[in-house]
C-alpha positions in Angstrom: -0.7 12.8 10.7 2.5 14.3 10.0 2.8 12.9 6.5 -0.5 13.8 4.8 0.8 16.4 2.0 3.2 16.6 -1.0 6.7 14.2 -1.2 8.9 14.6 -3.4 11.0 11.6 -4.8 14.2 11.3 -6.9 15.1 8.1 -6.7 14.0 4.8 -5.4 15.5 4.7 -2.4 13.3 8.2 -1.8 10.1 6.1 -2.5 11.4 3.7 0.1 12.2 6.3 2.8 9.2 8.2 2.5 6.7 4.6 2.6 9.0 3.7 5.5 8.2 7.5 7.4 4.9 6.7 6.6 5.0 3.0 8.0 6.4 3.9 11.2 2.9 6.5 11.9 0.3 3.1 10.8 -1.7 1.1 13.4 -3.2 -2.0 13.4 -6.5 -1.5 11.0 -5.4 0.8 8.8 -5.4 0.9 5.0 -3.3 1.8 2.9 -4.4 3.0 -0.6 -2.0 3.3 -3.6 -2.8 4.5 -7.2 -0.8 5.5 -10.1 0.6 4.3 -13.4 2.6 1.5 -13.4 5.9 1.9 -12.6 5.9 4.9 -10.7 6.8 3.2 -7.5 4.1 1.6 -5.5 5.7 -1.8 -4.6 8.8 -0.1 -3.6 6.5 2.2 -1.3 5.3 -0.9 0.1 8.8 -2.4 0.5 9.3 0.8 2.9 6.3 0.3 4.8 7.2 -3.1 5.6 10.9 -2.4 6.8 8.9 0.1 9.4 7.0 -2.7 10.5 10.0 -5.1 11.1 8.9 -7.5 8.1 11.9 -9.8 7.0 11.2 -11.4 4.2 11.5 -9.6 1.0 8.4 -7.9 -0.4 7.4 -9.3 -4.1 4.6 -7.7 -6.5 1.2 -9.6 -6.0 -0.1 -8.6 -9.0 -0.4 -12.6 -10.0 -1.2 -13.9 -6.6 -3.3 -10.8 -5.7 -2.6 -10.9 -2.5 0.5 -11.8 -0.2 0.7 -11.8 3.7 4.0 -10.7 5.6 5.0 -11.0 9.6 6.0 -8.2 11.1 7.2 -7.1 14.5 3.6 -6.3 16.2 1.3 -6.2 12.9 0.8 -8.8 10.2 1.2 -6.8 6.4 -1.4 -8.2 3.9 -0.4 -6.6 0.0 -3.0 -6.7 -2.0 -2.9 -5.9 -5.5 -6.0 -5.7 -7.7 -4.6 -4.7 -11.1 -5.7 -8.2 -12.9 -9.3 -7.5 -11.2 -11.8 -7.3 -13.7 -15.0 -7.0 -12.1 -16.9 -6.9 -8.6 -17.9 -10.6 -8.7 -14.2 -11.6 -9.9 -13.6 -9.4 -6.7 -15.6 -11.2 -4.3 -14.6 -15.0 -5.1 -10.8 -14.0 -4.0 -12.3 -14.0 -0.5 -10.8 -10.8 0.0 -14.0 -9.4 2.3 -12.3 -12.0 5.3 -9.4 -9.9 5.6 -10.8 -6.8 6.1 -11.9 -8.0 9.4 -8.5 -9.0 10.5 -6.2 -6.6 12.9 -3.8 -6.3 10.6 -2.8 -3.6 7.8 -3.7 -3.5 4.8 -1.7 -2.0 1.5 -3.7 -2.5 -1.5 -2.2 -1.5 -5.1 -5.2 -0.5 -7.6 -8.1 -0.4 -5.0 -11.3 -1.7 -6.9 -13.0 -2.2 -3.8 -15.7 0.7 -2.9 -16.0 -0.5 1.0 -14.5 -2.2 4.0 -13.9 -2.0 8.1 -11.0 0.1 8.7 -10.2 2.2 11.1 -8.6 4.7 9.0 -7.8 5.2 5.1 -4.8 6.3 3.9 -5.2 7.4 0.1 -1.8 7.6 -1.8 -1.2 8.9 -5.2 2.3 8.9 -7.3 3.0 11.0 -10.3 5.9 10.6 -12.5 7.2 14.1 -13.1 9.1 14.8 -16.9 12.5 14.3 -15.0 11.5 11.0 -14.0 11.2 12.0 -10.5 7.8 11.0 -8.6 5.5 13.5 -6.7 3.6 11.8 -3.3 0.9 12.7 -2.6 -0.3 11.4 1.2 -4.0 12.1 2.4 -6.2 10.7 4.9 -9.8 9.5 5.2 
C-alpha cells in the first residue's frame, strides 16, 4: 500500500488530505484503526476518509453514540468510537460483533476490541509534535 509509513501534518486540512489519500486505497472489509491522544486529529482523519468514499453527510464524533453509520458511493462507512468503553462485557452488549460481518468499512477510534473478520487491518497512530504539528503514522496488518 502506498501509504503505510510516516505523514506529516501541519494543519487540519493536512489530516484531512492525508485520511482522504488513504480512503481512496480501502476496500470493502477493511479496518481502519486509529489511536492517539485526544485531539490530535482522528475524527478529522475520518472526515477525509469519508469524502474518498463519496459520503455526504457530515461526519460527527461518536464518542456518545459509539457508533455512526454513513452511505457512501459503493461502501457503507460504520465509525466507531470506543473511548467511553469500559470493559469487554460493556463491549459486547453494543452489538458491535454484528458489524464486523458486514461488507462494509470499518474506522474505529480507541480499538478495545482484540478480534474481528476483516480482510485487512489498517493500524493508525497520531502524535502531536511541540509545534503543534501531527506525525502519521500508517501501517498495515
Amino acid at each position: 500500500m502506498k501509504m503505510a509509513g510516516f505523514h506529516l501534518s501541519y494543519s487540519s486540512y493536512d489530516t484531512f488530505l492525508i485520511g482522504q489519500e488513504l480512503g481512496r486505497e480501502l476496500l470493502n472489509g477493511d479496518v481502519v484503526l486509529l489511536s492517539g491522544n485526544l485531539g490530535s486529529g482522528k475524527t478529522t482523519f475520518t472526515k477525509g476518509i469519508a469524502k474518498a468514499l463519496g459520503v455526504s453527510k457530515e461526519i460527527i464524533s461518536p464518542t456518545f453514540n459509539i457508533l455512526r453509520e454513513y452511505e457512501g458511493t459503493d461502501s457503507l462507512l460504520i465509525h466507531i468510537d470506543m473511548y467511553r468503553i469500559e470493559s469487554e462485557d460493556e463491549l459486547e452488549n453494543t452489538g458491535i460483533d454484528e458489524i464486523f460481518d458486514c461488507n462494509s468499512i470499518i474506522v474505529i477510534e480507541w480499538n478495545k476490541k482484540n478480534t474481528c473478520k476483516h480482510k485487512r487491518l489498517i493500524y493508525v497512530s497520531f502524535e502531536i509534535n511541540n509545534d503543534f504539528s501531527r506525525r502519521i503514522w500508517i501501517d498495515y496488518e
